[in-house]
Every structure is written in structure tokens, then in C-alpha cells.
C-alpha positions in Angstrom: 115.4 70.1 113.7 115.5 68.6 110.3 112.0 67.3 109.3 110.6 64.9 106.8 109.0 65.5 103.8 105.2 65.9 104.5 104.5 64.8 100.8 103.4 61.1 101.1 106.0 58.3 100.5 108.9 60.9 100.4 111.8 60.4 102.0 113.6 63.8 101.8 114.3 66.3 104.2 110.9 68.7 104.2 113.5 72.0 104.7 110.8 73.9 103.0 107.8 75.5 104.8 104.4 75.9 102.8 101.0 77.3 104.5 98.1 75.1 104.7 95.6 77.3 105.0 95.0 81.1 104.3 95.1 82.2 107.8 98.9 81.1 107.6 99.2 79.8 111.2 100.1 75.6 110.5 102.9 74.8 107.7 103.5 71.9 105.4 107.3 70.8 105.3 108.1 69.7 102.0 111.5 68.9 100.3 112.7 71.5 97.7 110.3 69.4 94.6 107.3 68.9 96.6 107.4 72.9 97.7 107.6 74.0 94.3 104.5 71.7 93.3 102.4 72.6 96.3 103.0 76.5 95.6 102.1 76.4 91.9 99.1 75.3 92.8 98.2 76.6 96.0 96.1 79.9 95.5 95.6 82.4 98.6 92.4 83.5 97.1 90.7 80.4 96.7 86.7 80.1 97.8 86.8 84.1 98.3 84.5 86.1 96.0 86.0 89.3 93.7 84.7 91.7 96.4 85.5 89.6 99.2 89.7 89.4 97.8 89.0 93.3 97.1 88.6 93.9 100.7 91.3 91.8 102.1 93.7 93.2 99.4 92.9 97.0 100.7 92.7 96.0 104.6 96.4 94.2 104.1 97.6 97.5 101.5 96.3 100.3 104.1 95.1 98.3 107.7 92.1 97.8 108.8 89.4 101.0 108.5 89.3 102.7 111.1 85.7 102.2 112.9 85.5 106.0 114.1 84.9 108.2 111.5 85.8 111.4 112.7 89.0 110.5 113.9 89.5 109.3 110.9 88.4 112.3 109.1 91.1 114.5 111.5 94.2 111.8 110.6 93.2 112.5 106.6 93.0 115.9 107.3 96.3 116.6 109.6 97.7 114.5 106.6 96.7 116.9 103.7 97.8 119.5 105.4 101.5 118.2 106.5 102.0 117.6 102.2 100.2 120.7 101.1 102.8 122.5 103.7 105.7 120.1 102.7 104.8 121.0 99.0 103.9 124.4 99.2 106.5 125.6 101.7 109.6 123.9 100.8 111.6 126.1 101.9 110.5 125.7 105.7 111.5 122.2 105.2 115.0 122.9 103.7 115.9 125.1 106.4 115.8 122.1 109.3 119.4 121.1 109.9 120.9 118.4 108.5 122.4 115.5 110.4 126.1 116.7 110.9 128.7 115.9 108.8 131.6 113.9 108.8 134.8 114.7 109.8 137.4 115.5 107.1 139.5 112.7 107.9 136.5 109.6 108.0 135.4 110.9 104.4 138.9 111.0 103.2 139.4 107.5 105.0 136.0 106.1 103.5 137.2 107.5 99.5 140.3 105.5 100.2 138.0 102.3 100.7 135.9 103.6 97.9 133.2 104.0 100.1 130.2 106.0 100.3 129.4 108.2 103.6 126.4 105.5 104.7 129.1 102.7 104.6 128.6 100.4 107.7 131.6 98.9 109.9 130.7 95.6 108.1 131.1 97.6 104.4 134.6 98.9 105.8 135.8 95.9 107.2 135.1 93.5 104.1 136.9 96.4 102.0 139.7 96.2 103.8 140.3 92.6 103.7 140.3 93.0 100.4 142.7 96.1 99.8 145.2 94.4 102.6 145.5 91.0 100.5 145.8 92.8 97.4 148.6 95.7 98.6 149.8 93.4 101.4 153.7 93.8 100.8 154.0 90.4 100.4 151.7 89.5 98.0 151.0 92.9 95.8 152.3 92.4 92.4 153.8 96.0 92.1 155.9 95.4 95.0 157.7 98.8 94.8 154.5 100.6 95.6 153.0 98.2 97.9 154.3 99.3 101.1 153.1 103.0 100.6 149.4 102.0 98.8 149.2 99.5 102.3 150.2 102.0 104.5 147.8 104.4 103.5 145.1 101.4 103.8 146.3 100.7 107.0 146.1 104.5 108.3 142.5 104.8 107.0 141.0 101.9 108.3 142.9 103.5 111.8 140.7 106.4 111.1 137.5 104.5 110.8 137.6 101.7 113.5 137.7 105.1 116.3 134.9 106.4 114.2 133.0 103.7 114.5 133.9 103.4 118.0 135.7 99.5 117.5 139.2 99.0 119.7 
């Protein structure tokens, strides 16, 4: 739903959303100028004292404090431990298996694409859109190799769409 301006006597669309207060709950909607007036001058921290802005700058960095202490004191400590270990005894670490690997034939497919190993179905399918219209026989400009370059595009993005489990 497309909402007026909330700034009085405009008559634009208010598409942007601007907190009224500091708790963040109810929104001004202004157009795009009235937004960008309201938020230069709109300050989070107004009426809060140093200390008090202190505080609610640690509690929204590390959470709230926790209220019982020795539980608290057991989380810091299981915590120093865990990175003294981490540090200390790297080579525990190292020896945990690593996810498996690909298959021979998805890397090779994915260097075809130009793509790294964490490349999505989305990241495979927008390459190949673009490798098919550029080696597509009919419109490559090196038309004696475009058959071969878009076969081997074709045969790789075969490869792919079963490893990513698409029909």
C-alpha cells in the first residue's frame, strides 16, 4: 500500500520509513526529500546522558549482562579455554575432516563457468546465460569455433544442474 507523505502539505508518495521514537516501534512515511531531512537531524541518542548511551551501546554490542554471575563466570571461562585450546593446539583442530570435496567433473564444470567451488545454482545459471548468448552458434562472432566453445558450455552446465539436484 502506497502511502502519503507524512511531512505536512506534501503530496508525494511517503515510500520511505523513518522511526519516531528511539524504541523504533511507530514509523514516519516520508517521500525520498522529507526522509533525508528528518534523518539528518534525527539523533538516536538524544535526552540520554554519556553513561546512559555507554550502556545501551555495550548491551546492543554484547546483549544484555547476564544477571547470574557465576554462570557467567563458567561461559567466560569455557570460552578462554575453547581459544587457548584452538590456539595452542592447532594441530587438534587441523586434523577434523574437511567437508568433502567435489567431484572431478563439477570443478572442472564450475572452471569452465569461471566459477569458484562456493558458486550457488543462481551464480551458474546467470553464467550461463551469458556464455550461451555469447558462443550461441548463431550469434558468436568467431563462428568456426562456436559450436565446439558452446558445446562444451552446454556439457558443463549438464554436469552442474545434476549436482545441484535441478531436472
Amino acid at each position: 500500500m502506497i502511502r502519503k507523505c507524512d511531512h505536512p502539505n506534501c503530496t508525494k508518495a511517503g515510500t520511505c520509513r523513518a522511526p519516531k521514537s528511539r524504541d523504533l516501534r511507530e514509523y514516519w512515511f516520508f517521500c525520498t526529500e522529507h526522509a533525508a531531512e528528518y534523518n539528518k537531524n534525527w539523533n538516536y541518542y538524544a535526552d540520554m546522558t554519556p553513561d546512559e548511551i555507554e550502556a545501551d551501546w555495550e548491551r546492543q554490542t554484547f546483549g544484555a549482562p547476564l544477571k547470574d554471575k557465576t554462570q557467567a563466570n563458567t561461559d567466560a571461562s569455557d570460552y578462554a579455554k575453547f581459544i587457548n585450546e584452538f590456539i595452542t593446539g592447532r594441530s587438534a583442530f587441523d586434523r577434523i575432516p574437511a567437508r568433502s570435496k567435489l567431484p572431478t567433473n563439477v570443478t572442472s564444470a564450475l572452471k569452465v563457468f569461471g566459477l569458484g567451488i562456493s558458486a550457488t545454482w543462481r551464480d551458474v545459471g546467470v553464467k550461463y546465460r551469458a556464455l550461451a548468448k555469447k558462443y550461441h552458434p548463431d550469434t558468436a562472432t568467431d563462428k568456426d569455433n562456436a559450436a565446439t566453445d558452446f558445446a562444451r558450455i552446454s556439457a558443463a552446465y549438464d554436469i552442474l544442474k545434476k549436482h545441484f539436484g535441478k531436472k
